[in-house]
PyMOL Python script that loads the backbone (N, CA, C, O; Angstrom):
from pymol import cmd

cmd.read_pdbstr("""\
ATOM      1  N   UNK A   1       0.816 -22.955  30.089  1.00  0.00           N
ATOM      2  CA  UNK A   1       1.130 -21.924  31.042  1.00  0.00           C
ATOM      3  C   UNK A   1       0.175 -20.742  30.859  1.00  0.00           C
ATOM      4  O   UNK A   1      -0.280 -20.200  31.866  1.00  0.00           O
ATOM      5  N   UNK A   2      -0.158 -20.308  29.642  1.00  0.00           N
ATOM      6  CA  UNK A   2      -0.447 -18.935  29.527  1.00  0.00           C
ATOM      7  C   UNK A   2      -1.949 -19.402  28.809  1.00  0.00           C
ATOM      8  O   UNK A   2      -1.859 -20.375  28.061  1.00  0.00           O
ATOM      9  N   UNK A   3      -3.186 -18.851  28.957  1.00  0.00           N
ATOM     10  CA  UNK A   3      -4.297 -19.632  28.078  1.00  0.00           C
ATOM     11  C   UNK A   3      -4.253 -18.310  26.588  1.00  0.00           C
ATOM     12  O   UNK A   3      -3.763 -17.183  26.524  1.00  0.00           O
ATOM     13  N   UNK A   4      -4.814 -18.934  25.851  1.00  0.00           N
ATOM     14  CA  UNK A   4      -4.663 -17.689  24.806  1.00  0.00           C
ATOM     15  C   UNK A   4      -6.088 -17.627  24.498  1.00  0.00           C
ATOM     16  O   UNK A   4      -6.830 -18.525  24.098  1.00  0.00           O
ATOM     17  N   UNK A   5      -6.304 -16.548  24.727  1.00  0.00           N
ATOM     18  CA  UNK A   5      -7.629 -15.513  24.249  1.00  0.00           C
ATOM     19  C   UNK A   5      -7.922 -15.737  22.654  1.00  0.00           C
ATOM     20  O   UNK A   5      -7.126 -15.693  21.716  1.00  0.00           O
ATOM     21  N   UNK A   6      -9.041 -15.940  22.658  1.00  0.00           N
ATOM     22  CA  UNK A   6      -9.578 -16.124  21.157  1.00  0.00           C
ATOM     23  C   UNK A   6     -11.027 -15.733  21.275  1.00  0.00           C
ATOM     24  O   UNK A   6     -11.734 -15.887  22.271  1.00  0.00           O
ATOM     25  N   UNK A   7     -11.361 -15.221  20.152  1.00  0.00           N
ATOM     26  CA  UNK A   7     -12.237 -14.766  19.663  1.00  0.00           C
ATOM     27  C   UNK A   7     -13.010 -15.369  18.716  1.00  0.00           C
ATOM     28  O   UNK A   7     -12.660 -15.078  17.572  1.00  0.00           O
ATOM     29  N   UNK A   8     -13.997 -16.153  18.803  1.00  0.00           N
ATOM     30  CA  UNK A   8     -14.829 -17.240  17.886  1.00  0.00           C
ATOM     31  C   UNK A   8     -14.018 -17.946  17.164  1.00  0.00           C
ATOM     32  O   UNK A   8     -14.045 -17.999  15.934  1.00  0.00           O
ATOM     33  N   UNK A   9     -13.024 -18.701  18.109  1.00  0.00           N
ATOM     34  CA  UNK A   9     -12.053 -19.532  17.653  1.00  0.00           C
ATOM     35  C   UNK A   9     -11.006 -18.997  16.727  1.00  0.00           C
ATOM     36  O   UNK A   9     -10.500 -19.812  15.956  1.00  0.00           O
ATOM     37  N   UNK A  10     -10.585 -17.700  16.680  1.00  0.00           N
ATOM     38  CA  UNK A  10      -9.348 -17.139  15.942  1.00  0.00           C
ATOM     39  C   UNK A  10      -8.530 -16.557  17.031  1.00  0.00           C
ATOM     40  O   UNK A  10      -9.051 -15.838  17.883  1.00  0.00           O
ATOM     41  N   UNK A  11      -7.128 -16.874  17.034  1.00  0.00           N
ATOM     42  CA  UNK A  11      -6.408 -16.475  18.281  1.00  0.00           C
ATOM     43  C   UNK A  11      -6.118 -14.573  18.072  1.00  0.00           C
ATOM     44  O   UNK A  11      -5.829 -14.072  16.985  1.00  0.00           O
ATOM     45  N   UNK A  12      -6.209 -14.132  18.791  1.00  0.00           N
ATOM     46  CA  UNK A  12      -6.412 -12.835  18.936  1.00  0.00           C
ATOM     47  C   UNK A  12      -4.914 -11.993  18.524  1.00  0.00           C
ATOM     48  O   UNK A  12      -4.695 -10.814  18.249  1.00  0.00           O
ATOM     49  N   UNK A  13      -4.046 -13.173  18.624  1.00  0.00           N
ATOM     50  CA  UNK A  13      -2.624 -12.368  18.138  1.00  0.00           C
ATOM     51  C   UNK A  13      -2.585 -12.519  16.567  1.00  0.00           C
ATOM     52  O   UNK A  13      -1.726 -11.876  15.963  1.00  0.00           O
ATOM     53  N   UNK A  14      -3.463 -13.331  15.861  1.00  0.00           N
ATOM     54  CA  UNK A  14      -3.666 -13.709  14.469  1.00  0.00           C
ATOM     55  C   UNK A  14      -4.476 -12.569  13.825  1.00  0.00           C
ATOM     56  O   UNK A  14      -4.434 -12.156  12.666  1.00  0.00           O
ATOM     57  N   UNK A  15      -5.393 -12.076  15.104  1.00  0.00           N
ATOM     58  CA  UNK A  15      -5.931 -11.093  14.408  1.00  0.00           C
ATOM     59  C   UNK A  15      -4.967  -9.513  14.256  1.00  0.00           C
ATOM     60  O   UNK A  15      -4.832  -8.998  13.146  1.00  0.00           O
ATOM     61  N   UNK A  16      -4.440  -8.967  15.347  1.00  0.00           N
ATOM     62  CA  UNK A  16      -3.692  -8.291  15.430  1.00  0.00           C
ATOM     63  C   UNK A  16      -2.555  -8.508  14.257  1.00  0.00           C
ATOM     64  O   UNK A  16      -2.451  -7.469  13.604  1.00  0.00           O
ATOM     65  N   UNK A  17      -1.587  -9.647  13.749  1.00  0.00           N
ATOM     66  CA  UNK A  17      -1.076  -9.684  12.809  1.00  0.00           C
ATOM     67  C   UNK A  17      -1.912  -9.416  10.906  1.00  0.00           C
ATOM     68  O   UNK A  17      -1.353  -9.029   9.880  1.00  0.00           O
ATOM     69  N   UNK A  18      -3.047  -9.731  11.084  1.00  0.00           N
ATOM     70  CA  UNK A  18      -3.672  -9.540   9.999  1.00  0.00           C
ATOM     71  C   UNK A  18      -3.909  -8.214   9.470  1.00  0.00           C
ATOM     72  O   UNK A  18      -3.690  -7.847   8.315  1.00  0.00           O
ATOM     73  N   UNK A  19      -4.558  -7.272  10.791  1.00  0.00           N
ATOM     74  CA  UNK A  19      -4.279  -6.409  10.813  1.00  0.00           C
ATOM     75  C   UNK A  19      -3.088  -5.028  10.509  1.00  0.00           C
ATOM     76  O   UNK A  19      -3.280  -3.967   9.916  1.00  0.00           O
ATOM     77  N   UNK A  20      -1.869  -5.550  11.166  1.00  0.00           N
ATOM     78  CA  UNK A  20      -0.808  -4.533  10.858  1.00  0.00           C
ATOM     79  C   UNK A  20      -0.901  -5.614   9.240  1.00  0.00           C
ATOM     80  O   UNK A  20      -1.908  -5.203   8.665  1.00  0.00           O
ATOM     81  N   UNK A  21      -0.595  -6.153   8.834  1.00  0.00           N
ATOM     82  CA  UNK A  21      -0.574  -6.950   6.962  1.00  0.00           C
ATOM     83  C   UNK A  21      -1.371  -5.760   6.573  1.00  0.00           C
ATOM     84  O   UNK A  21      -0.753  -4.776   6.166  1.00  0.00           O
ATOM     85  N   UNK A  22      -2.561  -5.729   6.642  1.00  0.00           N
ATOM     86  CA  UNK A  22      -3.447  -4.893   5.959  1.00  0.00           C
ATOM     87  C   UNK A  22      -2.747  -3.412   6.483  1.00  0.00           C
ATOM     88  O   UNK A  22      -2.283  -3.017   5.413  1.00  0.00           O
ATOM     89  N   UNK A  23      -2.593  -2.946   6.933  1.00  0.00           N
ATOM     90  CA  UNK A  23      -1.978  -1.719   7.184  1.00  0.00           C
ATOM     91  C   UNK A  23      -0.925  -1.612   6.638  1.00  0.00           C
ATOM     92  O   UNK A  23      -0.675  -0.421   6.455  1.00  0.00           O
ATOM     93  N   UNK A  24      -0.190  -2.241   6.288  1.00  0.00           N
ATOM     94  CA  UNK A  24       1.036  -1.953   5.808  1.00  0.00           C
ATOM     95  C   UNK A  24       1.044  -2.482   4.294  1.00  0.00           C
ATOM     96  O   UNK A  24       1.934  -2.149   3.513  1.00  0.00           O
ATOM     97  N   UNK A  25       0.033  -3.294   3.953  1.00  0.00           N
ATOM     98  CA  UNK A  25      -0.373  -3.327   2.510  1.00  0.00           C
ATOM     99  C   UNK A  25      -0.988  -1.628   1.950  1.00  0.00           C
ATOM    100  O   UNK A  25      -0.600  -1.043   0.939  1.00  0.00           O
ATOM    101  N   UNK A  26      -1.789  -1.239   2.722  1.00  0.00           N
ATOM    102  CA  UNK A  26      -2.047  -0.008   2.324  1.00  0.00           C
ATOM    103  C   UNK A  26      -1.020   0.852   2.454  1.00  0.00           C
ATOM    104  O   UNK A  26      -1.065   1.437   1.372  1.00  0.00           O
ATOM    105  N   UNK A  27       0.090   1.430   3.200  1.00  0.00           N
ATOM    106  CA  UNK A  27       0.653   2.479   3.021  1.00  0.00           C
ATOM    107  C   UNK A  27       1.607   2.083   2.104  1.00  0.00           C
ATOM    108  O   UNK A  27       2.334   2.970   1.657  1.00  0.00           O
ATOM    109  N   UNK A  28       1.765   0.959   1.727  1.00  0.00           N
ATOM    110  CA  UNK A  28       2.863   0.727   0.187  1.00  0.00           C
ATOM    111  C   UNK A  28       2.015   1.150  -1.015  1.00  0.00           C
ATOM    112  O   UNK A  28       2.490   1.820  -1.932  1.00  0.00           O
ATOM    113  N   UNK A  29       0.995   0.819  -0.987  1.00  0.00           N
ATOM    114  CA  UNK A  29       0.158   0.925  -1.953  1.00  0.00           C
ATOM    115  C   UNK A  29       0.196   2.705  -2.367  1.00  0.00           C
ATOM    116  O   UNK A  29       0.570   3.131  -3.460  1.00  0.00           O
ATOM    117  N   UNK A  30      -0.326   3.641  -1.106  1.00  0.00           N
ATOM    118  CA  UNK A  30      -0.565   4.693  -0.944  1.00  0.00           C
ATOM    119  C   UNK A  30       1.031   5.350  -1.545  1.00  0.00           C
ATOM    120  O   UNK A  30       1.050   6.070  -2.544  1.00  0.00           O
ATOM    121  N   UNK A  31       2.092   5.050  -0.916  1.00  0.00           N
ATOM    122  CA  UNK A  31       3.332   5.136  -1.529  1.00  0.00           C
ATOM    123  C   UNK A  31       3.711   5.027  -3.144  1.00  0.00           C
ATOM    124  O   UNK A  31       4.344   5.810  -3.853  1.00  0.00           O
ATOM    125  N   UNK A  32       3.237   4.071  -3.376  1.00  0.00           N
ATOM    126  CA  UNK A  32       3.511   3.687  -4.777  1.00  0.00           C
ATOM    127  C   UNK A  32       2.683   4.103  -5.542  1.00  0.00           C
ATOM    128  O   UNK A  32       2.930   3.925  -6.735  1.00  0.00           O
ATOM    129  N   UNK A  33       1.349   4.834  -5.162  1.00  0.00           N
ATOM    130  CA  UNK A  33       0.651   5.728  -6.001  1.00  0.00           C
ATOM    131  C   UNK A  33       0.919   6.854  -6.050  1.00  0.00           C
ATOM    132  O   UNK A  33       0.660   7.416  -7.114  1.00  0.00           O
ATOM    133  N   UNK A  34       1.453   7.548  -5.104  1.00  0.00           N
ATOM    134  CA  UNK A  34       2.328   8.949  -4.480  1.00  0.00           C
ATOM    135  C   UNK A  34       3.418   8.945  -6.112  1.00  0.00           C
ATOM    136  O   UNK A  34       3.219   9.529  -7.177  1.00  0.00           O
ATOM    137  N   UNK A  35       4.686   7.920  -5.629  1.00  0.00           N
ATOM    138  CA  UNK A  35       5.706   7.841  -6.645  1.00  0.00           C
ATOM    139  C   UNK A  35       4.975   8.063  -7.987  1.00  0.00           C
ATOM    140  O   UNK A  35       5.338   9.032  -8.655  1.00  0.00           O
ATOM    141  N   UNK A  36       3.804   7.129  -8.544  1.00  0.00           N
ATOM    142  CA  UNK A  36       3.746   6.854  -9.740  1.00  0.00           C
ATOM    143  C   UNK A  36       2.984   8.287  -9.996  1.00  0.00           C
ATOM    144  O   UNK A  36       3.784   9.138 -10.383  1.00  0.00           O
ATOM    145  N   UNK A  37       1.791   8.709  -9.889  1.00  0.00           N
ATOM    146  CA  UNK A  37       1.759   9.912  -9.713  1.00  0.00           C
ATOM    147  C   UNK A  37       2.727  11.267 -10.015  1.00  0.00           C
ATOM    148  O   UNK A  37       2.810  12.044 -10.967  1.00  0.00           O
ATOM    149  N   UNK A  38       3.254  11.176  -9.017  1.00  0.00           N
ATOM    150  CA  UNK A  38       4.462  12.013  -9.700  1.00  0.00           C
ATOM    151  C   UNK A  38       5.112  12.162 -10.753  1.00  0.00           C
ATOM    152  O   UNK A  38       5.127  13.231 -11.364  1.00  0.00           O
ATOM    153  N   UNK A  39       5.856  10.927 -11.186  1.00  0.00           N
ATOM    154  CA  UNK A  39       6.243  10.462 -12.576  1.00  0.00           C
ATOM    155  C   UNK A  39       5.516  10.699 -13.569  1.00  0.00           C
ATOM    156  O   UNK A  39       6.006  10.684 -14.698  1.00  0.00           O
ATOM    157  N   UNK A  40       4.453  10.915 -13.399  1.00  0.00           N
ATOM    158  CA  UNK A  40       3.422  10.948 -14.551  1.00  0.00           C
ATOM    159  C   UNK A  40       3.315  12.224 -14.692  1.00  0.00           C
ATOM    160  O   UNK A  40       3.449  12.741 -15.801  1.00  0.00           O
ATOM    161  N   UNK A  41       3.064  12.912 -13.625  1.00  0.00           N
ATOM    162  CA  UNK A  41       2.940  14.151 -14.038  1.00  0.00           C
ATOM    163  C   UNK A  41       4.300  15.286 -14.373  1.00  0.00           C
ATOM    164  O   UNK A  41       4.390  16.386 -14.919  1.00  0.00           O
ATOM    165  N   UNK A  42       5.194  14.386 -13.751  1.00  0.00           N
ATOM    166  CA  UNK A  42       6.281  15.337 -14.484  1.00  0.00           C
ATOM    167  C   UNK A  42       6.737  14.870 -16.022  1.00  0.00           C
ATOM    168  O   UNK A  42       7.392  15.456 -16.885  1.00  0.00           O
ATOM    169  N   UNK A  43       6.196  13.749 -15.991  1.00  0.00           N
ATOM    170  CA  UNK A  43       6.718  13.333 -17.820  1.00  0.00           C
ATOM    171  C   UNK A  43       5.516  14.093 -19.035  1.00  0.00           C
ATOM    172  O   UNK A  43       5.649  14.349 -20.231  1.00  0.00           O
ATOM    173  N   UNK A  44       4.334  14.286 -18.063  1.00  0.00           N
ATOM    174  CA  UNK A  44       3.511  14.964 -19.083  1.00  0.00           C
ATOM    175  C   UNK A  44       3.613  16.913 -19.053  1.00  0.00           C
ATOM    176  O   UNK A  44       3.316  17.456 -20.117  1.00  0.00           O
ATOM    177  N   UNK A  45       3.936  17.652 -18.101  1.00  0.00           N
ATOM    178  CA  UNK A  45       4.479  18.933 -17.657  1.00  0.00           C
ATOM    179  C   UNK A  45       6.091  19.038 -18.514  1.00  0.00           C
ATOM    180  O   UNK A  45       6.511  20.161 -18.795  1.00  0.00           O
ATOM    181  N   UNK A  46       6.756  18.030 -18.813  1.00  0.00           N
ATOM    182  CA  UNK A  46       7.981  17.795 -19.468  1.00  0.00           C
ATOM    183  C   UNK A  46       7.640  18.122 -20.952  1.00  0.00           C
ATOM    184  O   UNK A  46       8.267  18.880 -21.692  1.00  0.00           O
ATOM    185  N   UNK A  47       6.450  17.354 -21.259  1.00  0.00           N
ATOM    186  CA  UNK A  47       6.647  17.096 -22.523  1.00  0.00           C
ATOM    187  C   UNK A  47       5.825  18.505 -22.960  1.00  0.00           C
ATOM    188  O   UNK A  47       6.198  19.052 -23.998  1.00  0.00           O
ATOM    189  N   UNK A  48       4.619  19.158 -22.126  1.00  0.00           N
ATOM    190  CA  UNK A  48       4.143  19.979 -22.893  1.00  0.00           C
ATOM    191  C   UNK A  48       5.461  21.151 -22.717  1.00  0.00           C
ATOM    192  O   UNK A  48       5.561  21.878 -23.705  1.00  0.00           O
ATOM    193  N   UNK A  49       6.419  21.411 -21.662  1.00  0.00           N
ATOM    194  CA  UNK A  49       7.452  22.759 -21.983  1.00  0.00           C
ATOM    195  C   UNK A  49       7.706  22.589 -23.165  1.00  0.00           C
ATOM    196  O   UNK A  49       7.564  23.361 -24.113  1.00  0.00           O
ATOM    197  N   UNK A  50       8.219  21.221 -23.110  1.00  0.00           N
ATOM    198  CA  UNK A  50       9.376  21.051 -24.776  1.00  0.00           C
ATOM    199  C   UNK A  50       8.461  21.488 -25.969  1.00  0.00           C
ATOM    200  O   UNK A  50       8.975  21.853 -27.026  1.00  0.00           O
ATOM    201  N   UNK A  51       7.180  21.454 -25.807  1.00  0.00           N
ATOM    202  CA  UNK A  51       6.046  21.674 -27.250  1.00  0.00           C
ATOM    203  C   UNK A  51       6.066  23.414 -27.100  1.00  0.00           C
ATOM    204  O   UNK A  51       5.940  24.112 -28.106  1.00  0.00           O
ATOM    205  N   UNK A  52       6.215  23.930 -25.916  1.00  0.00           N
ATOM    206  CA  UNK A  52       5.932  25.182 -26.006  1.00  0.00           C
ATOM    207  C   UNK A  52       7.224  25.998 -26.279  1.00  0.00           C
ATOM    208  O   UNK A  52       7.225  27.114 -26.799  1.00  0.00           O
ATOM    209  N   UNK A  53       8.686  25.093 -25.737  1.00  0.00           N
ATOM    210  CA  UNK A  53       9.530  26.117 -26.032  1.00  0.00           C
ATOM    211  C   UNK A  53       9.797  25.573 -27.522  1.00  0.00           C
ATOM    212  O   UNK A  53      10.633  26.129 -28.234  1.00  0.00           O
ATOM    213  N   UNK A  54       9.296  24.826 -27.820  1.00  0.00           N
ATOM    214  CA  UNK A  54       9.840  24.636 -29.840  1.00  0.00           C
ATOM    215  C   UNK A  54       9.033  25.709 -30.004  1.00  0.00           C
ATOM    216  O   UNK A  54       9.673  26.632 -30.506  1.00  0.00           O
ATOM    217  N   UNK A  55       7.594  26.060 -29.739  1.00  0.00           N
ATOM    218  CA  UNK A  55       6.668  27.499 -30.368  1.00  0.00           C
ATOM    219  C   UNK A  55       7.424  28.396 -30.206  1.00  0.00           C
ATOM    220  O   UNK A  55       7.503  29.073 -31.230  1.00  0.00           O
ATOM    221  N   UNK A  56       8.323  28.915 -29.036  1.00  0.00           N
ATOM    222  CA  UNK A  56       9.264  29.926 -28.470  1.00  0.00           C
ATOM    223  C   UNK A  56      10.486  30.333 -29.649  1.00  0.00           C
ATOM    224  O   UNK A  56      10.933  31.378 -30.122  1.00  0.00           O
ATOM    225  N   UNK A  57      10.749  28.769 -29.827  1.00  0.00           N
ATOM    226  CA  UNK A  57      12.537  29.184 -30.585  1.00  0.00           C
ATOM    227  C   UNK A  57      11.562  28.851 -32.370  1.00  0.00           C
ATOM    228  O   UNK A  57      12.250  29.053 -33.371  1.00  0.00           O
ATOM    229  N   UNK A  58      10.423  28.490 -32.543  1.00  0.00           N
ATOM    230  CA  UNK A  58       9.828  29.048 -33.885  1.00  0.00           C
ATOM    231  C   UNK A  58       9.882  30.503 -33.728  1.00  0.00           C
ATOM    232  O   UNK A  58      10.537  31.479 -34.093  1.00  0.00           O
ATOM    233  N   UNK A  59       8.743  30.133 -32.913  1.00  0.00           N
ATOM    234  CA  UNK A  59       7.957  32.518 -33.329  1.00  0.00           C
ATOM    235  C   UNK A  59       9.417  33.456 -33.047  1.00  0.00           C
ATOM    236  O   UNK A  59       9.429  34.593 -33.520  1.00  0.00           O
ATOM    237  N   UNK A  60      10.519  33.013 -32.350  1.00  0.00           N
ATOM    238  CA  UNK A  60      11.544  33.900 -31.907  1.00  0.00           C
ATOM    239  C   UNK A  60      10.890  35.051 -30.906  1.00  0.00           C
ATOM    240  O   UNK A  60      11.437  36.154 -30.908  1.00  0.00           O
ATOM    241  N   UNK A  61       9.747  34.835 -30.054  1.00  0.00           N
ATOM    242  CA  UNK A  61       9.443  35.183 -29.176  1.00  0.00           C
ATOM    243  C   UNK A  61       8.896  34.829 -28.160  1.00  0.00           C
ATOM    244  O   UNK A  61       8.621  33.633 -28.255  1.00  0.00           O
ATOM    245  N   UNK A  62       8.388  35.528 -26.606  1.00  0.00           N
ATOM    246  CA  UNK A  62       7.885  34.363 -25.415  1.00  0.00           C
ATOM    247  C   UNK A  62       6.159  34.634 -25.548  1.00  0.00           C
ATOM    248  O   UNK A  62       5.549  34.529 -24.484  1.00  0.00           O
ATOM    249  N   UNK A  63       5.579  34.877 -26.430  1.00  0.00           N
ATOM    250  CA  UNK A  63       3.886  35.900 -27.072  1.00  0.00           C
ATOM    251  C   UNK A  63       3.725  33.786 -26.175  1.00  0.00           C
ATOM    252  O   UNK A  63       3.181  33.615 -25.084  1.00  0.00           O
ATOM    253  N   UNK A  64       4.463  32.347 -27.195  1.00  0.00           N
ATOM    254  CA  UNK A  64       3.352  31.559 -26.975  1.00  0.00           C
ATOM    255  C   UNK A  64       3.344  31.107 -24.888  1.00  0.00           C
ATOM    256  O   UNK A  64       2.425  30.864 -24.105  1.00  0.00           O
ATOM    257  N   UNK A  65       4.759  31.189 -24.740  1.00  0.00           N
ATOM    258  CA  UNK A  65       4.899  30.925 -23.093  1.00  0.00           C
ATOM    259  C   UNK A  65       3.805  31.873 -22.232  1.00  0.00           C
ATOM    260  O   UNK A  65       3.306  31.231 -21.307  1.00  0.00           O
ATOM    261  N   UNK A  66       3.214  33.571 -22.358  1.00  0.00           N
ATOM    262  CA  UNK A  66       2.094  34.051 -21.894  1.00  0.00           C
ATOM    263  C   UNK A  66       1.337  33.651 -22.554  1.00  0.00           C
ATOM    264  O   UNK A  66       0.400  34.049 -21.862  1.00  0.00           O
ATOM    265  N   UNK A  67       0.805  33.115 -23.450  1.00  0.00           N
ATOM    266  CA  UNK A  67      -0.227  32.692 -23.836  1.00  0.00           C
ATOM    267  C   UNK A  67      -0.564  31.145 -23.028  1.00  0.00           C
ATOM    268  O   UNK A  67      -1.549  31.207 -22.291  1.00  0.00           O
ATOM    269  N   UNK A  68      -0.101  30.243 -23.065  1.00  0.00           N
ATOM    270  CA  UNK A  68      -0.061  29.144 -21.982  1.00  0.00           C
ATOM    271  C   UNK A  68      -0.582  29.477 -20.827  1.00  0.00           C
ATOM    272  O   UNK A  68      -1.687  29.126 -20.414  1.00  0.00           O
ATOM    273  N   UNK A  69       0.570  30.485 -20.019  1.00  0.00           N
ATOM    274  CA  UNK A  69       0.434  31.288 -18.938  1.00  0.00           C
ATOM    275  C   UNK A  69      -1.576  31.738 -18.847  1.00  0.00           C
ATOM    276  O   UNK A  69      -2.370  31.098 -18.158  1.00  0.00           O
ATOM    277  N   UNK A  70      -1.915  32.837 -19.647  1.00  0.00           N
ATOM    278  CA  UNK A  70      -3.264  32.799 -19.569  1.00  0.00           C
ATOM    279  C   UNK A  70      -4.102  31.387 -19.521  1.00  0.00           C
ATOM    280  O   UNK A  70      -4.837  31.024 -18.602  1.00  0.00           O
ATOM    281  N   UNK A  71      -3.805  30.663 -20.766  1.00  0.00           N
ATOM    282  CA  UNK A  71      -4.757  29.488 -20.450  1.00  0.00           C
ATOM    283  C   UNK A  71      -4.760  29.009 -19.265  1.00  0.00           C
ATOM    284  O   UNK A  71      -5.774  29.018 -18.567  1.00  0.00           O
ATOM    285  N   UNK A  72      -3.709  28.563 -18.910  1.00  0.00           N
ATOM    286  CA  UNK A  72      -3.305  27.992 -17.270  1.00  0.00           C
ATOM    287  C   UNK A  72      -4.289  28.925 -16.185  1.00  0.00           C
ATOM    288  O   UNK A  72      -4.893  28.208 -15.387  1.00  0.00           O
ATOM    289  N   UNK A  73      -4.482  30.059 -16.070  1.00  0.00           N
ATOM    290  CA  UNK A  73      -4.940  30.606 -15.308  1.00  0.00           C
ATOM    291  C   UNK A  73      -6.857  30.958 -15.553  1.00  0.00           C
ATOM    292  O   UNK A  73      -7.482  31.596 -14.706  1.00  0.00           O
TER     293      UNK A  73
END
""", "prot")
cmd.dss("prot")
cmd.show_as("cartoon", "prot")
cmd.util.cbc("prot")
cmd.orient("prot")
């Protein structure tokens, strides 16, 4: 009934499906680097507070939290 369009012998709806695959392989990908990313950087931002507030409740003052503060900046 219907002839199907092809393109050097690949049917043209095969290509269109290959296509959204690859598109949607990438935005998981892009996603799951987003997530992991994140995680990472809040487990390493985690771990340096906890190093700075042990300096805090040592010295019994916040001298090392501005001092951070400067480096940071």
């Amino acid at each position: 009934m219907f002839d199907i369009v092809t393109h050097n012998g690949v049917v043209m709806a095969d290509l269109l499906t290959d296509v959204l695959i690859y598109i949607n392989i990438g935005i998981i990908t892009f996603a799951i680097g987003t997530i992991l990313g994140y995680q990472l950087l809040m487990m390493y931002y985690n771990r340096r507070f906890m190093i700075i507030a042990q300096q805090c409740s040592d010295a019994e003052s916040v001298v090392p939290i501005i001092d951070e503060l400067a480096r940071e900046t």
